[in-house]
C-alpha positions in Angstrom: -9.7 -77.3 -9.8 -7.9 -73.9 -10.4 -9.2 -74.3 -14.2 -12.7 -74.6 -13.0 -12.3 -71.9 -10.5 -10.6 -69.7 -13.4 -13.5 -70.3 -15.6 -15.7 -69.0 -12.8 -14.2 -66.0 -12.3 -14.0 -64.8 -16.2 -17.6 -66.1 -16.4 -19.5 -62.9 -17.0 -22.2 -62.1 -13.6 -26.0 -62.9 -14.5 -27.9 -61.5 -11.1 -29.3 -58.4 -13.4 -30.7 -61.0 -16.0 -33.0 -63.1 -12.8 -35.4 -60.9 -12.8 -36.6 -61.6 -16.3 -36.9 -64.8 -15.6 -39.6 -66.9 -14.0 -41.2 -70.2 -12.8 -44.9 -71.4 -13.9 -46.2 -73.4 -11.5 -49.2 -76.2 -11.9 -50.7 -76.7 -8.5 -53.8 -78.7 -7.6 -57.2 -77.8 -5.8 -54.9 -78.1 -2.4 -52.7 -75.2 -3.4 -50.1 -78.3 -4.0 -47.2 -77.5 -6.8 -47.8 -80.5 -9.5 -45.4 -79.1 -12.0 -43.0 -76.5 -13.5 -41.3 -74.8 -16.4 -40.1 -71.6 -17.0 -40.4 -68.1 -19.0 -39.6 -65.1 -19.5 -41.0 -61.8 -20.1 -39.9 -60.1 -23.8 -42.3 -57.1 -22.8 -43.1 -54.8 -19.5 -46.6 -55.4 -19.8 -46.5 -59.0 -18.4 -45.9 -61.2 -21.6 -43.7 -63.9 -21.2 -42.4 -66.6 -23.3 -42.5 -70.1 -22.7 -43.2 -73.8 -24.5 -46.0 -74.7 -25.7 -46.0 -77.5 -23.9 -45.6 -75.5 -21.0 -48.8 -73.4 -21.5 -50.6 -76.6 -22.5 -49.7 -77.7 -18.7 -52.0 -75.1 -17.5 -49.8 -72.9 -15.2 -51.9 -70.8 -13.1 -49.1 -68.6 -11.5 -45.4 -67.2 -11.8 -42.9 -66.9 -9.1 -40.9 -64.1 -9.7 -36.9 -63.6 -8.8 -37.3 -61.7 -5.6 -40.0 -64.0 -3.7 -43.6 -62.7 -5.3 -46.0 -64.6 -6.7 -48.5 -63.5 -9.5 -51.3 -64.9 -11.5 -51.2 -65.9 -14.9 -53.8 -64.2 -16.8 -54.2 -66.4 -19.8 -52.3 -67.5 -23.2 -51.5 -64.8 -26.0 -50.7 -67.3 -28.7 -49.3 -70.3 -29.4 -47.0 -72.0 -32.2 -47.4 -76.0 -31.3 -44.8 -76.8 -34.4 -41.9 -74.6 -32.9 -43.2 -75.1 -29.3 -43.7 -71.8 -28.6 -46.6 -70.1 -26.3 -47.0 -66.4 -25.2 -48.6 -66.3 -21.6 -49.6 -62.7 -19.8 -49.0 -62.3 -15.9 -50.5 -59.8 -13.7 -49.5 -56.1 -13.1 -46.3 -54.5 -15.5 -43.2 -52.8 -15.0 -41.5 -56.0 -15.1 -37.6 -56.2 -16.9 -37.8 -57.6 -20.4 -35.0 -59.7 -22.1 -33.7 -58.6 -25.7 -34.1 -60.9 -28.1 -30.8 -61.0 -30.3 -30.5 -61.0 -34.4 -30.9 -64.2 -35.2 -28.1 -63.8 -38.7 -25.5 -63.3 -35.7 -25.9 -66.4 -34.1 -22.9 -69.2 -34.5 -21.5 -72.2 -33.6 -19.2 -71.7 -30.2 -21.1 -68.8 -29.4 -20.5 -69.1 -25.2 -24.4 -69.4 -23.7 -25.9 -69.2 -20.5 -29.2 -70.8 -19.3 -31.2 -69.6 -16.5 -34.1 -71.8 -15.5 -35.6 -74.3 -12.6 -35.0 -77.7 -13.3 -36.9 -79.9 -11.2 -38.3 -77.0 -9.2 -35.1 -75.7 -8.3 -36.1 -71.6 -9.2 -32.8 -69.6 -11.1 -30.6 -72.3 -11.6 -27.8 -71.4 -13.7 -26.2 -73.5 -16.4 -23.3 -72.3 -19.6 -21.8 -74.0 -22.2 -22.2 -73.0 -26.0 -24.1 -73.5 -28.6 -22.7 -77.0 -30.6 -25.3 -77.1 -33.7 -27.4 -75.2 -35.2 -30.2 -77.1 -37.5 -32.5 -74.6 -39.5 -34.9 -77.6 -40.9 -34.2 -80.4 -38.8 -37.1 -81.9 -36.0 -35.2 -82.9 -32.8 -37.4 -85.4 -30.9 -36.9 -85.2 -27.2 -36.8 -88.1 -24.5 -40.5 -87.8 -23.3 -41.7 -87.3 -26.7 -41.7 -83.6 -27.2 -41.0 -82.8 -30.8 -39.9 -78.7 -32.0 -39.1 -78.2 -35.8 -36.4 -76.3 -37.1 -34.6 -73.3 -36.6 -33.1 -75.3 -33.7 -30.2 -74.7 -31.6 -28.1 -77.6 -29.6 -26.2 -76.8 -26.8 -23.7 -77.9 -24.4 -25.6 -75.7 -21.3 -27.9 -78.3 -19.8 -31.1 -78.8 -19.5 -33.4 -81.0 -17.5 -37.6 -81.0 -17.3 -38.3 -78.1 -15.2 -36.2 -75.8 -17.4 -38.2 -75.9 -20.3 -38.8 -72.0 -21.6 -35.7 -70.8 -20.1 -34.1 -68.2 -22.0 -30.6 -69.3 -23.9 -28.7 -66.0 -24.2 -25.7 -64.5 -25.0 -23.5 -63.6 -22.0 -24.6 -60.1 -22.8 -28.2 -61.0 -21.9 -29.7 -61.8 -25.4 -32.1 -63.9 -26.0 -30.9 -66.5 -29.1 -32.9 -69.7 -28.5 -35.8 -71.1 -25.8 -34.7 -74.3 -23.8 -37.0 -76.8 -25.5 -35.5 -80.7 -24.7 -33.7 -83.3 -23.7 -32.3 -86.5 -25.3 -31.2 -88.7 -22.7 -29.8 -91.0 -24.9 -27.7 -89.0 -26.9 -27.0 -86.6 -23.9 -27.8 -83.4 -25.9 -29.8 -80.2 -24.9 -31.8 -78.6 -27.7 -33.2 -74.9 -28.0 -36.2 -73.3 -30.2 -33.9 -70.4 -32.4 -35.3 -66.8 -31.8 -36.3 -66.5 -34.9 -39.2 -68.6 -34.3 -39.5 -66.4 -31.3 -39.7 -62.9 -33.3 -41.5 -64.6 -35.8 -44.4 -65.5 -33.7 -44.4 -62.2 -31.3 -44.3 -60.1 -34.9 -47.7 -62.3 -36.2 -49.5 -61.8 -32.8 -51.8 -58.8 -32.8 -51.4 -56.3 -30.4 -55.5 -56.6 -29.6 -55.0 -60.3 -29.5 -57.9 -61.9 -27.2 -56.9 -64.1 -24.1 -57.8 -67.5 -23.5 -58.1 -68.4 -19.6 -56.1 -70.4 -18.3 -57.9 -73.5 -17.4 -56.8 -74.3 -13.7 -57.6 -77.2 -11.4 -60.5 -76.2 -9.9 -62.1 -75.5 -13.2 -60.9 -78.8 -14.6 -62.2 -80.8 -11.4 -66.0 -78.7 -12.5 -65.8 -80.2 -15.5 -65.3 -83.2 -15.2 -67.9 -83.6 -12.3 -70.3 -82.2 -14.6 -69.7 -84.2 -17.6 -70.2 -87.1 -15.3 -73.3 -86.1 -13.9 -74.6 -85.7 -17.6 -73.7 -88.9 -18.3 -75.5 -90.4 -14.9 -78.5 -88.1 -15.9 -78.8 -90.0 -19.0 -78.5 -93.9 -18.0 -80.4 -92.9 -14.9 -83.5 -90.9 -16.3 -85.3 -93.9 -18.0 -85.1 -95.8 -14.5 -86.1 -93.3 -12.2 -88.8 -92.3 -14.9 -90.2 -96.0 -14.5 -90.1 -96.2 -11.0 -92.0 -92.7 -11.3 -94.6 -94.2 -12.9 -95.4 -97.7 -11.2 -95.8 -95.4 -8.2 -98.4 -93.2 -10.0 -99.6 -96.4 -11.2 -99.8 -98.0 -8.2 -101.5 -95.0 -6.0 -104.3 -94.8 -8.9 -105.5 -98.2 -9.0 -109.6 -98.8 -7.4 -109.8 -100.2 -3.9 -110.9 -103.0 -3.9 -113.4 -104.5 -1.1 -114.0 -108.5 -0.6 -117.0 -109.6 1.0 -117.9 -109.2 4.6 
């Protein structure tokens, strides 16, 4: 116990790293949360990273550190091989993480994760970083797979806290909280380089694509169903169309008196 509460008190504070740091949020047409993962913003301007797998969730808002709660604007770009996304929020102004040099990065390197596993918003895990696997794929629990540069670390993860930033206890950036393998009870990151490498490819006049939200999705799909109806029902109502025609057409006919 004194250990524990000795490690505590070295660990270095993190409340001036929160604000960086948000949760997306998937909600249905009730307003209902249906999912989350995490991001953070690497510019002012509202760009935040986050797992592809993440954006492909379709979050339609962030909750920030101190209570508010913005709209997503749409998806920069993506890298589906690293598992990488860049979203854009609403507004600016907002605290940006530094992303660190990825040649400085080692084995032991102390870590801290901030993130919202399971909904639960700024959770705060450490440990180090226990592997680091430049070609490798790491294949998660539910499936997810991210190739290489990856990191593994000892700072746990669970889903919720996917896109959390992995950074140095001086606040840089060195990997994205990616997965989970149950089974072997290791917690793997995307490397920053994969990080700077798609932020540096990414034009600055790069076009948004919406974000496709619930409401949109529910559209959608209620008209691709009526298309479908339309075409099974048009013959039939077609012939009952005409018998009617048919049948308002055809000569009375009078029998004898």
């Amino acid at each position: 116990m004194l250990f524990a509460w000795s490690v505590a008190m070295a660990a270095p504070d993190v409340e001036h790293l929160r604000p960086a740091v948000v949760t997306l949020v998937t909600e249905d047409l009730l307003g209902r949360r249906t999912g989350n993962g995490t991001g953070f913003f690497v510019r002012a301007d509202g760009v935040v990273v986050t797992n592809n797998h993440v954006a492909e969730a379709s979050p339609t808002a962030a909750l920030l550190a101190d209570g508010r709660r913005v709209a997503v604007r749409g998806v920069l770009a993506t890298d589906a091989d690293a598992d990488l996304a860049l979203l854009v929020l609403e507004g600016d102004g907002y605290p940006a993480l530094p992303l660190a040099d990825g040649a400085t990065i080692h084995v032991d390197e102390p870590v801290v994760v901030i993130g919202s596993p399971s909904g639960f918003e700024q959770t705060v895990t450490r440990g180090v970083i226990t592997a680091m696997r430049d070609d490798g794929a790491e294949e998660a629990s539910d499936g997810v797979v991210a190739r290489g540069p990856i990191l593994q670390i000892s700072a746990e993860i669970s889903p919720g806290s996917s896109g959390s930033p992995v950074m140095t206890e001086d606040g840089h950036v060195v990997g994205v909280a990616q997965s989970v393998n149950m089974l072997m009870d290791s917690y793997f990151a995307v490397d920053v380089r994969s990080v700077r490498a798609l932020i540096t490819r990414t034009p600055a006049d790069a076009a948004l694509t919406p974000v496709v939200g619930p409401g949109r999705n529910l559209l959608l799909t209620l008209a691709f169903v009526g298309a479908v109806v339309g075409v099974f029902a048009a013959p039939t109502l077609w012939g009952l169309v005409r018998r009617r025609r048919r049948g308002r057409s055809a000569p009375v006919k009078f029998g004898p008196r």
